[in-house]
N, C-alpha and C positions, 0 to 999 in steps of 0.2 A: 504494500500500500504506500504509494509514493504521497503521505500526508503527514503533517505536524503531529509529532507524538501526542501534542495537544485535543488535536482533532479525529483519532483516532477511533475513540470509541464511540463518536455520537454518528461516524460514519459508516462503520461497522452494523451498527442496531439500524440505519437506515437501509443496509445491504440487505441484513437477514429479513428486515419487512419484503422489502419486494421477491426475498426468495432467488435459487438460481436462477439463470434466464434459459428455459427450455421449449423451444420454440419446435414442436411436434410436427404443425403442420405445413413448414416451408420446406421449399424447392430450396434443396441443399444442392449447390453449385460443384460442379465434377470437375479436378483439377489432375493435370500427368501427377501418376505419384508409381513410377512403372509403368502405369496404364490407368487412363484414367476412374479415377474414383471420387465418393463423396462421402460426407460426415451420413450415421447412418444414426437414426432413432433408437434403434434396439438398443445402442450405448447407453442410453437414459437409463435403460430398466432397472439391471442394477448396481449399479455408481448412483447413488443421492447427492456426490459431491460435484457431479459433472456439471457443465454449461456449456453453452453454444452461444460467439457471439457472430450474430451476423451481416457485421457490419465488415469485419476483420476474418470471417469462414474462418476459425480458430475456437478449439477446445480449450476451457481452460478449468482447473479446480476451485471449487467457488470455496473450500475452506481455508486452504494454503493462502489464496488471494488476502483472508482476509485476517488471519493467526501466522501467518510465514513469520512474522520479524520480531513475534514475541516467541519463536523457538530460540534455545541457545547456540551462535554460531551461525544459523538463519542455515545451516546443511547446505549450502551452496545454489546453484541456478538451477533452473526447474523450465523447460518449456511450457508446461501448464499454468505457471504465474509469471513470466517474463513476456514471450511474446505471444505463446499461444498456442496448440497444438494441429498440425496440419499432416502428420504422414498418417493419411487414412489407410494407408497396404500395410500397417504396424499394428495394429488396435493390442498385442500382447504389451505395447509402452501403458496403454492403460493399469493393466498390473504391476508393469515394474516402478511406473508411479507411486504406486499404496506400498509398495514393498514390505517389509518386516514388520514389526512389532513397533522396534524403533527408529521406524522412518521419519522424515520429515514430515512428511503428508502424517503418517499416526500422533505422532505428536502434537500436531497441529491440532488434527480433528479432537487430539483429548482435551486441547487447551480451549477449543470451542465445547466442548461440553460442561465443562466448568467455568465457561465466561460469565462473568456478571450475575448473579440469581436473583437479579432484582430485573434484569433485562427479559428480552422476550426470544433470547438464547432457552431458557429456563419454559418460556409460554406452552402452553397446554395447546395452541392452534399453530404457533408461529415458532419457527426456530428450529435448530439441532438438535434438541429434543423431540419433538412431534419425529421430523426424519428416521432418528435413531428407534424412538416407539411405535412408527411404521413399521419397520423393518424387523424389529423383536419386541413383542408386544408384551415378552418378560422381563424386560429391561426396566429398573429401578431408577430415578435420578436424584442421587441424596448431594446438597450440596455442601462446600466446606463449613464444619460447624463454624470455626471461630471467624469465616468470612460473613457468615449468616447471623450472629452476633452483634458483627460490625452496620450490616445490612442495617437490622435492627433500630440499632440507635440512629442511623443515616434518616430513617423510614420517619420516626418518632422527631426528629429535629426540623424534617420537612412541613412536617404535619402540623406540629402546633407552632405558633409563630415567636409563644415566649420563650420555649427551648432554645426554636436556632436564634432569636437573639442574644440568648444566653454564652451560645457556641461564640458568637459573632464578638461579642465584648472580648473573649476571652484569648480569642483570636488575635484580637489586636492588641490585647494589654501581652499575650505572649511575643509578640511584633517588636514592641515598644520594648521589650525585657531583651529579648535575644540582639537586639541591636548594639547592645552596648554589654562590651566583656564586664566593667564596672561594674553596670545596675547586676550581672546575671554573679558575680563573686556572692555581691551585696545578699542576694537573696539566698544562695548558697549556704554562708557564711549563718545568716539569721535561722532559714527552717532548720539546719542541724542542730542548732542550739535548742529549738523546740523542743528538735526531735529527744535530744539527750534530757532535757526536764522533765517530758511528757513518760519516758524510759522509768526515770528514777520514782516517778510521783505513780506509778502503775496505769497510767491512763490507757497505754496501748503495748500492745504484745511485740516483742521482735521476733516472734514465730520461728519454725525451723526448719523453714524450706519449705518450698514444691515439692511434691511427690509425683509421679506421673501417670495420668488418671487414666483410665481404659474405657470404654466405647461407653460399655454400663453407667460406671460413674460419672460420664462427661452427660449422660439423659439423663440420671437420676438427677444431676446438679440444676439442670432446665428444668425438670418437672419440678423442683424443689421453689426453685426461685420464681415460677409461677404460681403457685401456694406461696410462698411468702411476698409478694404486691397484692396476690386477695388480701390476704390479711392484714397487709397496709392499708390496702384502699377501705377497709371496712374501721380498721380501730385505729391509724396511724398519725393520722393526721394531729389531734390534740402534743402526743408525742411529740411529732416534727416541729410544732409552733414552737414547743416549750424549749427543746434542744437551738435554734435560730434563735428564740430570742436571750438564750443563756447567751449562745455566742456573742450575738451582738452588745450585748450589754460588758461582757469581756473586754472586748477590740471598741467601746464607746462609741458604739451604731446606734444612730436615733432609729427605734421601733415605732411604726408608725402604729395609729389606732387603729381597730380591725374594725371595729364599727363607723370608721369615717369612710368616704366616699374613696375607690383607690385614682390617682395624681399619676399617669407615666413621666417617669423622668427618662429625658434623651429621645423618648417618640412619640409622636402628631396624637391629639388628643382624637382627633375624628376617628383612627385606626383601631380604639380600645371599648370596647362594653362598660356604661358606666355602670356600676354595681360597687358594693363595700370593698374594702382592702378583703376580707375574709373572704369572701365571695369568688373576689377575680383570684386572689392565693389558693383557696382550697378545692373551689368547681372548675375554675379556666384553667390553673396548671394542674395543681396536684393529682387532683381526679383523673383531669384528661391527660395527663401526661402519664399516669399506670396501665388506665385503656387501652391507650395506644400502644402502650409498650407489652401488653396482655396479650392483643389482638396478632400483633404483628411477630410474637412468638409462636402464640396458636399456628398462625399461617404457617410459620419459616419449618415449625418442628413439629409435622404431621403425626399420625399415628402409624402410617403406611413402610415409613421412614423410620419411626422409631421400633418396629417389630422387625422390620430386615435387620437393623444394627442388631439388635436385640439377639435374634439367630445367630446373626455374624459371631458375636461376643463369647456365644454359646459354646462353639469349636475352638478357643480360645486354648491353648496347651498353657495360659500363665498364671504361674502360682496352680501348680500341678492339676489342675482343670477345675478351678474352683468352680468356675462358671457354667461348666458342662450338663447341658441337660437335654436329654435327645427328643424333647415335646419342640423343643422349639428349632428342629433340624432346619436348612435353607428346603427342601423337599416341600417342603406346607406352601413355601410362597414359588416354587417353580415344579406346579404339577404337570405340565408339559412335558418339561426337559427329563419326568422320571417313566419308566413304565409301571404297571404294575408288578412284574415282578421282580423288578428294579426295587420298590417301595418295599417288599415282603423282608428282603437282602440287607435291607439299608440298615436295621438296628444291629443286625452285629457286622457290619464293615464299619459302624460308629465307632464298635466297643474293639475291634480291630487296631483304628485310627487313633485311637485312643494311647491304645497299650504300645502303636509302634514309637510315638511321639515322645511318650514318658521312659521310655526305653533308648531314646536318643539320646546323647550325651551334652548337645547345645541347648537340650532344652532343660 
């Protein structure tokens, strides 16, 4: 993609809208290639990565096009993304295109299936997904948790306007900070000093490290943490006022009245709900800022998603198969791919798989 790293991905998601360009029913032009020949339809059937342009009678790979330069090394020239593919008496280049495992083109294509999960890469009608759930309609699309996380808050700062103003202040007071080596000593210098009285007076833990959490643990910590914003959203709030205004009263913050009318400071009065300070504090953000952050959890970590992990974890050899339970084999979510008496076999090649694992020395 000969565009600004800038420009990249808003051009990308405009690609994947319009889809390859597979023009079915044109008068494809015969050109000498030994003798003369032309681009043939039946290519389409199945390559989903193919295109036809025919402006240029030139093949070209519509994911490579669009992931080539986010692979590492970019694997060198490609006539399916440089100029374009034209020796019709070759159609075996189609395969040596996709080549291995770890081709360019597969690389590529994995890096389009993990593009963006807020994009329409990820869409149910649109994108490398829907293609990929054409084609294997057992195919699962889980995306990275701690991108989906990030997603999250991205989704919730959008949404409500006093979060991402919140972002926005902090943006630029970190702007204002990182500009100057001085100011950023200064502040160095100060919060470790906190940190060390905060240490001595028990206010907070210096804990003992990360542990590294396994597929289980990393849902059970989302299922968790969604239970605990219900339970904010329902008793939290009195909580929260009382901890701000402790702080504020610390650091010599005027607390304003909750029953007074709420004032923005720094944005246009027309833009804000007139209503109490308590009001716009506990229904404009509070509230809706759990909602949204509830809502947009629910979406990101289905249930579909979390029973495949869940299986996955199952087969897990760690910590001598604590996890192991053969209810939840991958078989239950790919009845396809078993026969039945494939299925009959399946519990003792578990208890097999089991024993040859614990019997390995790496593990």
């Amino acid at each position: 993609m000969d565009y600004p790293p800038n420009q990249r991905n808003p051009v990308r998601r405009a690609y994947i809208l319009k889809k390859p360009c597979l023009p079915k029913t044109h008068n494809f032009p015969q050109r000498q290639c030994s003798r003369k020949r032309c681009f043939s339809v039946k290519w389409f059937n199945k390559r989903d990565w193919l295109e036809y342009s025919i402006s240029k009678d030139a093949a070209f790979c519509f994911v490579c096009y669009l992931f080539k330069h986010e692979v590492e090394n970019n694997y060198g020239g490609d006539a399916f993304v440089n100029g374009g593919f034209r020796a019709w008496n070759k159609p075996e280049r189609f395969d040596k295109h996709v080549s291995g495992v770890n081709s360019a083109h597969n690389v590529a294509y994995e890096r389009g299936q993990g593009y963006d999960g807020a994009s329409n890469m990820k869409g149910e009608i649109n994108g490398l997904k829907a293609l990929i759930m054409n084609d294997t309609s057992s195919a699962y699309y889980i995306h990275c948790f701690a991108h989906q996380l990030q997603l999250t808050l991205v989704a919730v700062a959008k949404k409500n306007d006093n979060c991402g103003w919140v972002f926005e202040i902090t943006t630029n007071l970190l702007n204002v900070i990182g500009a100057s080596c001085k100011r950023r000593e200064m502040i160095r210098k100060s919060q470790a000093q906190k940190v060390a009285q905060a240490l001595e007076m028990g206010e907070i833990d210096s804990g003992s490290g990360l542990k590294e959490q396994d597929i289980v643990n990393t849902m059970r910590l989302v299922s968790s943490t969604m239970k605990v914003l219900q339970k904010m959203r329902e008793q939290g709030w009195d909580i929260l006022l009382k901890k701000v205004t402790s702080f504020c009263n610390k650091h010599k913050i005027d607390v304003p009245n909750m029953e007074a009318n709420y004032v923005p400071h720094g944005r246009s009065r027309s833009f804000v709900e007139k209503a109490t300070n308590e009001h716009h504090f506990r229904v404009g953000i509070f509230l809706e800022v759990i909602d949204l952050y509830l809502q947009e959890l629910d979406n990101r970590f289905d249930e579909k998603n979390m029973e495949l992990l869940t299986c996955m974890s199952s087969l897990s050899p760690k910590y001598n198969f604590s996890s192991f339970d053969k209810e939840k084999v991958l078989a239950s979510l790919y009845p396809e791919d078993f026969s039945h008496n494939e299925l009959l076999s399946f519990d003792d090649q578990l208890e097999v798989f089991k024993q040859v694992m614990l019997d390995d020395g790496n593990f």
